[in-house]
N, C-alpha and C positions, 0 to 999 in steps of 0.2 A: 732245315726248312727255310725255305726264302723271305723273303721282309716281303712280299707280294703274295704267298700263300700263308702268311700269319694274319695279312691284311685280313683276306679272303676270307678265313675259317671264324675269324675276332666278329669280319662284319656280318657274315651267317648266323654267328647267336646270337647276335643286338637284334637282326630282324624277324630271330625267328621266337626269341624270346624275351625280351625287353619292350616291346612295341605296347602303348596304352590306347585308351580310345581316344585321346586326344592326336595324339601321333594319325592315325588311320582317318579322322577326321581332317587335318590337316591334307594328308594323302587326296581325299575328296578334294578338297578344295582347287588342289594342285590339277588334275583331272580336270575339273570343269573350267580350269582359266587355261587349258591347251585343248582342250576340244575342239572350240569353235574352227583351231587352226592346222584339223586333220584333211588331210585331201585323197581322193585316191583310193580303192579297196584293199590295196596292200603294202600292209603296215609290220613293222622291225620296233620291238621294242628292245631295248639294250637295257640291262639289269632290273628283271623284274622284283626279287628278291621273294619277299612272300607271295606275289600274284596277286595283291591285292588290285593293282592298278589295270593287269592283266584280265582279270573278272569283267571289266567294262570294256577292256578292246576289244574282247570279242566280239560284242556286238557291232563294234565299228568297222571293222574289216574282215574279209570277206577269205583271206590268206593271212595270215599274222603268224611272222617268227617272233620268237624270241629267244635272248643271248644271257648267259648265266653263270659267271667264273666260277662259282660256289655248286659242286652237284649238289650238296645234301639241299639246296635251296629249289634247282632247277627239279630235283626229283619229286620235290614237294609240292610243283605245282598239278594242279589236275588236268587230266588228258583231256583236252576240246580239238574235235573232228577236223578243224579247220587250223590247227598250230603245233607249228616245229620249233623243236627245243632243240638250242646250239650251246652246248657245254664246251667252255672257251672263253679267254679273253679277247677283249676289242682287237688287240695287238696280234691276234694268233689268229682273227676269221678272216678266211676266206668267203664272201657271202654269195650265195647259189642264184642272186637274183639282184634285182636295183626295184627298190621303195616308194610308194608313192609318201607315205608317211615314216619317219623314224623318232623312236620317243623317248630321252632320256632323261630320267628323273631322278636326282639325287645317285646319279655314278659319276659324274667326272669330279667331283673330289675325293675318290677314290682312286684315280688314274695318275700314276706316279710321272709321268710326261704325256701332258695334256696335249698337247698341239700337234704331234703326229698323229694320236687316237683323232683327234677330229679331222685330222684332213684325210684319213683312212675312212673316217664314217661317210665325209663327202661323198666318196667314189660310188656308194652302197645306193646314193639317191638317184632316181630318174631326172632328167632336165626339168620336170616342174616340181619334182618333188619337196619337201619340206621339211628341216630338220628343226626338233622342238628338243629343247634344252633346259631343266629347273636343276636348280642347286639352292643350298643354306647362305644366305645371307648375311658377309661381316658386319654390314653395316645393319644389320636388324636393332630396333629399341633394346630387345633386353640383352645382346652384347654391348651395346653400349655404354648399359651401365653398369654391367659387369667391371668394365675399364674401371667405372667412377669408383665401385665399392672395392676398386682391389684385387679383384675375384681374378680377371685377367690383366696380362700387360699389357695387352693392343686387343684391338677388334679383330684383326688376324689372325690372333693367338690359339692353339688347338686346347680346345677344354677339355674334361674328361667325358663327355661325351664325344664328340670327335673322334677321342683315341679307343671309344667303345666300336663305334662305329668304322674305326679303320681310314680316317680321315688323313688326306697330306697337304689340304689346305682349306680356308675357308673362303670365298670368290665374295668379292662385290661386282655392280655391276660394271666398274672402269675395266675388270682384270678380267670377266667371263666376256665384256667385248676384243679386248686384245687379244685372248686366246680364240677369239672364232673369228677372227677378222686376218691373226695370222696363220691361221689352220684355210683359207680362201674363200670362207661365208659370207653372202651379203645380208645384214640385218633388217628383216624388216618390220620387227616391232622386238621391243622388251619391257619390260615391269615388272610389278613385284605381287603378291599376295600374302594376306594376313598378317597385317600387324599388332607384332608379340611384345609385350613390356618383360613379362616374366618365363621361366624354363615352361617347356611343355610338361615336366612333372604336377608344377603349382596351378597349371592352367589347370590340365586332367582333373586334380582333386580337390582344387576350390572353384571352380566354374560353372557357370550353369550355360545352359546352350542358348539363353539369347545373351550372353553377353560375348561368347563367343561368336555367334553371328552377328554382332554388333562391330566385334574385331577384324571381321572378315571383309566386311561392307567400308568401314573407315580407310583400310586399309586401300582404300585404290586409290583414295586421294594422297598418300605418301609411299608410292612406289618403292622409293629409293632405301627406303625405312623398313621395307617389313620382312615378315622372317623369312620369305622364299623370295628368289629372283629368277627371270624365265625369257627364256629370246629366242625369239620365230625366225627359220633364216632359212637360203635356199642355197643351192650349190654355185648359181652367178649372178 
């Protein structure tokens, strides 16, 4: 079996059984800071995994594919009248249409050579269309002091979550602009959301929901810092 189908099946059970309600709230949050920057009726979402994020495109487009290396994950999702499921990596679709919206959340640190998968998702967009991008954050508070306590060697470094997840690297936001800037995107915004001091495990089960809403709100004032990062861009 390939080091790309061990990724696959590892990242299937982390989302389809590992996920807490902090994770999903997260998830939420992610959702409402690429909303604003949906255009268009028809929307490409690229690794839905569990459908959570999928549950709210529907209402936003009016056509929505969606793409899914993992079947056991794509067959999971529920059937809505308005959405085709493509079972396939980024690197293997041919896509039947071009995009006003494409939305990829938390998959290109899964893509083992990022920069051709994005300059292949370019093609997928209409001329005005809009490619949204979030990933995990090296530089987040609580890898940082992962470093401090030893936990890890670098911000970079793949922890055991990562490797739960199927992860081949962890992006800040210098590395997530040089990968879309040489894949032929023009950026036109990035930032971060929620700033995390500690794992999502200790959040989950010592937090209460305003101090997590508290985290969420703080967090726009240190972009660079929190534990998601996310860049709005279009094909020129």
């Amino acid at each position: 079996m390939s080091d790309v189908k061990n990724k696959i099946d590892k990242s299937s059970d982390f989302y389809s059984t590992f996920f807490q309600e902090f994770d999903f709230k997260l998830a939420d949050y992610g959702y409402e800071t690429l909303q604003p920057h949906f255009r268009g009726k028809e929307g490409l979402e690229i690794g839905p995994a569990s459908g959570f994020m999928t549950k709210k495109l529907v209402g936003d487009f009016e056509d929505l594919h969606v793409l899914e290396a993992s079947k056991d994950l794509l067959d999971s999702l529920p059937a809505y009248d308005h959405v085709t499921k493509h079972h396939t990596l980024v690197e293997d679709f041919d896509s039947p249409k071009l995009f006003d919206t494409i939305v990829m959340s938390h998959v290109l640190e899964h893509i083992e050579d990022p920069v051709p998968a994005l300059a292949k998702i370019r093609t997928w967009l209409k001329d005005d269309g809009v490619f949204l991008v979030a990933v995990p954050n090296a530089k987040s508070i609580h890898r940082m002091v992962a470093v401090e306590m030893g936990l890890l060697d670098d911000i970079h470094s793949l922890n055991s979550r990562d490797h739960e997840a199927g992860h081949y690297r962890v992006y800040d936001l210098d590395i997530l602009t040089e990968h879309l800037s040489s894949a032929g995107y023009k950026i036109v915004k990035k930032g971060g959301y929620f700033l995390k001091p500690l794992s999502n495990g200790q959040i989950n089960d010592n937090w209460n929901s305003e101090m997590i809403e508290g985290f969420y709100k703080i967090g726009k004032k240190f972009p660079e810092h929190c534990a998601e990062i996310f860049a709005v861009c279009t094909a020129v």
